[in-house]
C-alpha positions in Angstrom: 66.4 -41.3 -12.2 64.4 -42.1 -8.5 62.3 -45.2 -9.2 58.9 -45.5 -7.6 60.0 -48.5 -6.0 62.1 -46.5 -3.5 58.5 -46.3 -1.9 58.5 -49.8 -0.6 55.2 -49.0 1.6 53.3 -48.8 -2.1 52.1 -52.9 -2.7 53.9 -53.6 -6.4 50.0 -53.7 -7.8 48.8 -49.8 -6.6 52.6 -48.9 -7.9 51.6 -50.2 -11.6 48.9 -47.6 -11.9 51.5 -44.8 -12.0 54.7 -46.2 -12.0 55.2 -46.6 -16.1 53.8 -43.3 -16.4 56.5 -41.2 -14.7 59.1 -43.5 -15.8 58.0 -42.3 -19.5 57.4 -38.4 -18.2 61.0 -39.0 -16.6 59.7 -37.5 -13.0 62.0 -38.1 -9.8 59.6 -38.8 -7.3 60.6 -38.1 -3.5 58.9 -39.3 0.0 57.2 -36.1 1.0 55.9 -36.6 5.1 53.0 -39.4 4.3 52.7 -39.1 -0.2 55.0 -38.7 -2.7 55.7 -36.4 -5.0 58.5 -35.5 -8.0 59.1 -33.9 -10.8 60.8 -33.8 -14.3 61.8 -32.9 -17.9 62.9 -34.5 -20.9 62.4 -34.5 -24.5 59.1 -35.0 -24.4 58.6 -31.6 -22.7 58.2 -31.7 -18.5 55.8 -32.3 -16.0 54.8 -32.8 -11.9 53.0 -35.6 -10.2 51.9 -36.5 -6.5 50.1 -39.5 -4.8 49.6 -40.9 -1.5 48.2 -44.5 -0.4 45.0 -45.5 1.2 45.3 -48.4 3.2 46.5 -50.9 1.3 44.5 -51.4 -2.0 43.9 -47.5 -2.7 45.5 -44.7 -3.9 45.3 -41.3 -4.7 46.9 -39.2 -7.5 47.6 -36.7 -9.6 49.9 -35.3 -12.8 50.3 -32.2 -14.8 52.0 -32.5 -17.7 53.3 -30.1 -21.2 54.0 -32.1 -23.7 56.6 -30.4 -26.0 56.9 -33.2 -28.6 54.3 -36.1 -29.6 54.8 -39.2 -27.2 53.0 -42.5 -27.3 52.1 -43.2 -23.1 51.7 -46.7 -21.9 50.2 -47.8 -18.9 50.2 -51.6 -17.7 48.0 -52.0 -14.4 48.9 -55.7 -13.3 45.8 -56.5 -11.8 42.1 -54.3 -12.5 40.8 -51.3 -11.2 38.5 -48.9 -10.5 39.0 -44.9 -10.7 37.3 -42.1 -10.9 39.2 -38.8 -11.9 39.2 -35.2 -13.0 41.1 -34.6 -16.4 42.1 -31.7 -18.1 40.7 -30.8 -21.8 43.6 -32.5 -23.4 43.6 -35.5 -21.6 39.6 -35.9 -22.2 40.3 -36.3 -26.0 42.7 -39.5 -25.0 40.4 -40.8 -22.3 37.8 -42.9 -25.2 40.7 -43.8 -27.1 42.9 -45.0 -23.8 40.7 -46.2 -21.1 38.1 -48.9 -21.5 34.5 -47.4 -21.7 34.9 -44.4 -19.5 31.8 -43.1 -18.3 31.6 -39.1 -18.6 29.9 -37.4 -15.5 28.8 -33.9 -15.3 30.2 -31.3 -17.1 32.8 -34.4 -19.2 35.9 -33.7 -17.4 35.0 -35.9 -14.7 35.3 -39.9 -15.2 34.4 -43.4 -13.7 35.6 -46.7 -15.0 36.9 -50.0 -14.1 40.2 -50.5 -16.5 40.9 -54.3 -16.7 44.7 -55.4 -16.2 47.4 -55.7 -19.0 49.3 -52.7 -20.9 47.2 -49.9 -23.0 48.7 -46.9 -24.7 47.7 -43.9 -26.2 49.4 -40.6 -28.2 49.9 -37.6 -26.4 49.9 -34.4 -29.3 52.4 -31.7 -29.0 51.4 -28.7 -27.2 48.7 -30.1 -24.9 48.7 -30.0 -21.2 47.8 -33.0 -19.6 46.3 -33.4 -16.2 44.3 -35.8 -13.7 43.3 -36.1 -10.1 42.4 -39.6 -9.5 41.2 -41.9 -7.0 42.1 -45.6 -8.1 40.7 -48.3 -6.1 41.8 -52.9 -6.5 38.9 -55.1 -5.7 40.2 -55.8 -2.4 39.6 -52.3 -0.9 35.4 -53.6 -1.2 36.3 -56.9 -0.6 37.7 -55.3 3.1 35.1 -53.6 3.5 32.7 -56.0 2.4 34.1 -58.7 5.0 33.6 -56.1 7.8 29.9 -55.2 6.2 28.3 -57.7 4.7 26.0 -57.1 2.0 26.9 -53.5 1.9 29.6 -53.1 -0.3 29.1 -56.4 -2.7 29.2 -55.1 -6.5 30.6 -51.2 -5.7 33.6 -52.2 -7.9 31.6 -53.0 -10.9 29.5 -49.9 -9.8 32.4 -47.7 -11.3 32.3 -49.0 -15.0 28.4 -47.6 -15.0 26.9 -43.9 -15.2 26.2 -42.2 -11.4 23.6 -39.4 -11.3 24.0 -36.2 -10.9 24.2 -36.1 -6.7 26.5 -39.2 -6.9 28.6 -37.5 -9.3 28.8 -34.0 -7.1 29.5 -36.4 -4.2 32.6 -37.7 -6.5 34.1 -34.5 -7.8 33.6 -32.7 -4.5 35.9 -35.5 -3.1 38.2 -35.1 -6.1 38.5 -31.7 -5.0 39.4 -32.5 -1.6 42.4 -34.7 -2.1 44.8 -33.0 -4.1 48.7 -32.5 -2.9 48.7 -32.1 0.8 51.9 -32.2 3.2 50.7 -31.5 6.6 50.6 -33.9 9.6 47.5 -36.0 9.4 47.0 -35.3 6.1 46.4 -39.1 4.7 43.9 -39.3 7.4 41.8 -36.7 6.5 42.4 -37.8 2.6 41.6 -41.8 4.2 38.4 -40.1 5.9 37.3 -38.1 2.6 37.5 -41.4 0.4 36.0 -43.6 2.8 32.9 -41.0 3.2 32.9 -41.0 -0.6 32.5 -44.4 -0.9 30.3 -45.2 2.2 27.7 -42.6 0.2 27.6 -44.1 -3.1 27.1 -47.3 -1.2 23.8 -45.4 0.5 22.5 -44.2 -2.6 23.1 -47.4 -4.2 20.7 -49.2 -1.6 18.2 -46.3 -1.0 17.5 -46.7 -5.1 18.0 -50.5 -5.0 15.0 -50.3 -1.9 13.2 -47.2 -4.2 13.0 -49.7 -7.3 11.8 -52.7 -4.7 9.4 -50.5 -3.6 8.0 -49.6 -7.0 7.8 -52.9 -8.4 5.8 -53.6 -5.3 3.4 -51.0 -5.8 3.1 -52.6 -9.6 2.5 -55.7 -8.0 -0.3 -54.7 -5.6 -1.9 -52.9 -8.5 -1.5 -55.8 -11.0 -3.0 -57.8 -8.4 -6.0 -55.6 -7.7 -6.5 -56.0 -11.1 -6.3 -59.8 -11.2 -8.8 -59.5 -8.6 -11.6 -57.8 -10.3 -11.3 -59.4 -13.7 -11.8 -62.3 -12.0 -15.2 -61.3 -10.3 -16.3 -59.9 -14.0 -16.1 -63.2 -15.3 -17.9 -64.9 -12.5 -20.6 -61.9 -12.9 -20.2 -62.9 -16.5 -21.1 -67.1 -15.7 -17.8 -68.1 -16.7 -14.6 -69.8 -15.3 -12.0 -67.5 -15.0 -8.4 -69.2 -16.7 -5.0 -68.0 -15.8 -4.7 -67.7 -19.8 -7.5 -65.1 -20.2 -6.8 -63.3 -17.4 -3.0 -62.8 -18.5 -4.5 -61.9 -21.8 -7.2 -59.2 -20.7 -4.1 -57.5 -18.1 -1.7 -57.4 -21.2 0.7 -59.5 -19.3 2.7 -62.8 -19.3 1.3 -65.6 -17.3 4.6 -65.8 -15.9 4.6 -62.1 -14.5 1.1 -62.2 -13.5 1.4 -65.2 -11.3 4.6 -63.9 -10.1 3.1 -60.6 -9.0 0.0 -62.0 -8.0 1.5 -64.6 -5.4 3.8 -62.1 -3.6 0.9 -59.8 -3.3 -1.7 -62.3 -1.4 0.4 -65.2 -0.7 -1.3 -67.3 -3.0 -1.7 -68.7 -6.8 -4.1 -67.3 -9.0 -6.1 -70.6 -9.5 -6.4 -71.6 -5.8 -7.6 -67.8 -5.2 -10.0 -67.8 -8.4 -11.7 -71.0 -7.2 -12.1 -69.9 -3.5 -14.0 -66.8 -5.1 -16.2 -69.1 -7.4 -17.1 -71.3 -4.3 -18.1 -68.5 -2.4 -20.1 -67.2 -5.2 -21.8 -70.3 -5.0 -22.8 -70.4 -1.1 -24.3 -66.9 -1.6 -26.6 -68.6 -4.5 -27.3 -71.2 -2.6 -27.9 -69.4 0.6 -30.1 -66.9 -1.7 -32.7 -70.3 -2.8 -31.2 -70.9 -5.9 -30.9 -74.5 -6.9 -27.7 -76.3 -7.4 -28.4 -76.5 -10.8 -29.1 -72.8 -11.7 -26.0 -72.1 -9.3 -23.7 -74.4 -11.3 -24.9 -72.5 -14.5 -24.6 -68.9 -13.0 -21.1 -69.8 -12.0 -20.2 -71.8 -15.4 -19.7 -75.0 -14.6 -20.3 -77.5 -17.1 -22.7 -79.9 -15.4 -24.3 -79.9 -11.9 -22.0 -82.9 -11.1 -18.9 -81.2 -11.8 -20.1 -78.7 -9.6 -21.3 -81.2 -6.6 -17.9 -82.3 -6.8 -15.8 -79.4 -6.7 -18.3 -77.8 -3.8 -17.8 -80.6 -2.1 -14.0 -81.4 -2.3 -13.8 -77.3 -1.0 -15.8 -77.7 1.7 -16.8 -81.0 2.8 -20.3 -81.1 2.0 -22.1 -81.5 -0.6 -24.3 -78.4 -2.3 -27.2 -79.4 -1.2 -26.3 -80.5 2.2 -25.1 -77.3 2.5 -27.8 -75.4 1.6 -30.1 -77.4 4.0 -27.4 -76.6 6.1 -28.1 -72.7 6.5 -31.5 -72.9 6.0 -32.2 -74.5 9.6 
């Protein structure tokens, strides 16, 4: 029997993905213009396969086999990857039992996951006919791309081990549907092209909802901060002192969050913005006639010295000195 390694353009790591496979489905693989492809039979029953490489740390493939007698498959990828595929019926019964955590997209029958390295196996009944189209990806193909864009591509191949939604996944299986055995001149290019503009658009969807969720949690923000806002001038209309502890309590939030939320909003702390408000409170008293004393009692201070000395430490001047101040 051909080995895969008569393919010496396939790196030993993209050749693990398949190579144990059609070594147990006895397939003969051949260079076919710019993929592979081969055939087989043996007791097991028979079966086809086909792949071609993408770049160097890709690679696309499929298999179609009839299984004529109960065989245990092993697969032994030396280094992780990430994939997604189209499977037949049969094979979708092995995929939970096989691969680690699939995620099922659509209609089931389409996959993503990222399978870590080291050998797995699972049993193959008699009479089923199993098939896949996959796509198969090594860290380094994002690490590549990630180098030549950075900050675009960081974390797409952990993406794979998690759920896409419904667009994504019609994005994925109309690209599955695009790559399947081709022998023509340029065809790796135009299989290169489709890949790439696979990727390239879950990477776009990936930051238009990673800018959609920024965007959300700012208008959160701006509200939570609105409302910071006007329980604080309640409680000055209310002649007390407005705490970070009672306002976190009458918003339902943490104090954490609502200082959080509250800083990025207006660019400053809740405290510093709660006593600007209560000092200006006070110079409209005082610029109404009131006297420091009734003013430091509107605004709930304690004593008329502990408000002399916050007035004064805010502005310069002392309440009274600032009264007389506007009233010349």
């Amino acid at each position: 029997m051909a080995s895969t390694t008569q393919c010496p353009h396939i790196p030993r790591a993209l050749r693990s993905l398949f190579e144990p496979q059609l070594e147990q489905f006895g397939i003969e693989i051949h260079t076919d213009g710019e993929g592979w492809s081969g055939s087989g039979r043996s007791s097991w029953g028979r079966g086809s396969a086909w792949g071609t490489v993408v770049g160097k740390h890709c690679i696309v493939f499929s298999h179609e086999v009839f299984i004529e007698r109960e065989m245990r498959l092993t697969e032994a990828p030396e280094v992780p990857y990430a994939c997604v595929c189209l499977v037949s019926e049969d094979s979708k019964a092995t995929m939970p039992r096989m691969i680690s955590q699939p995620r099922a997209l659509l209609d089931g029958s389409l996959y993503s996951f990222v399978q870590p390295a080291g050998a797995f196996s699972g049993t193959l009944r008699k009479g089923g006919v199993y098939s896949s189209r996959c796509i198969c990806f090594l860290p380094e193909y994002f690490d590549a791309l990630e180098r030549r864009w950075p900050g675009a591509f960081a974390g797409m191949f952990d993406r794979f081990g998690h759920a896409w939604d419904e667009a994504e996944s019609r994005t994925i299986m109309s690209t599955l549907l695009g790559v399947g055995p081709q022998y023509r001149p340029g065809s790796a290019l135009l299989i290169q092209a489709r890949v790439e503009q696979m990727v390239a658009t879950l990477a776009a969807s990936r930051d238009q909802k990673e800018r959609e969720r920024r965007r959300a949690a700012t208008r959160e923000q701006n509200g939570l901060a609105l409302e910071v806002q006007a329980a604080i001038e309640r409680m000055l209309d209310e002649g007390r002192a407005p705490t970070l502890d009672e306002l976190a309590d009458g918003l339902f939030v943490s104090r954490s969050h609502l200082c959080s939320a509250f800083s990025q909003e207006t660019g400053q702390s809740v405290g510093r913005y709660a006593k600007a408000r209560r000092i200006e409170r006070a110079k409209t008293l005082l610029a109404s006639g009131e006297s420091v004393a009734q003013v430091a009692a509107r605004l709930g201070w304690p004593r008329c010295s502990a408000f002399s000395q916050a007035f004064k430490q805010a502005t310069g001047t002392s309440p009274t000195e600032w009264r007389d101040s506007t009233e010349a």
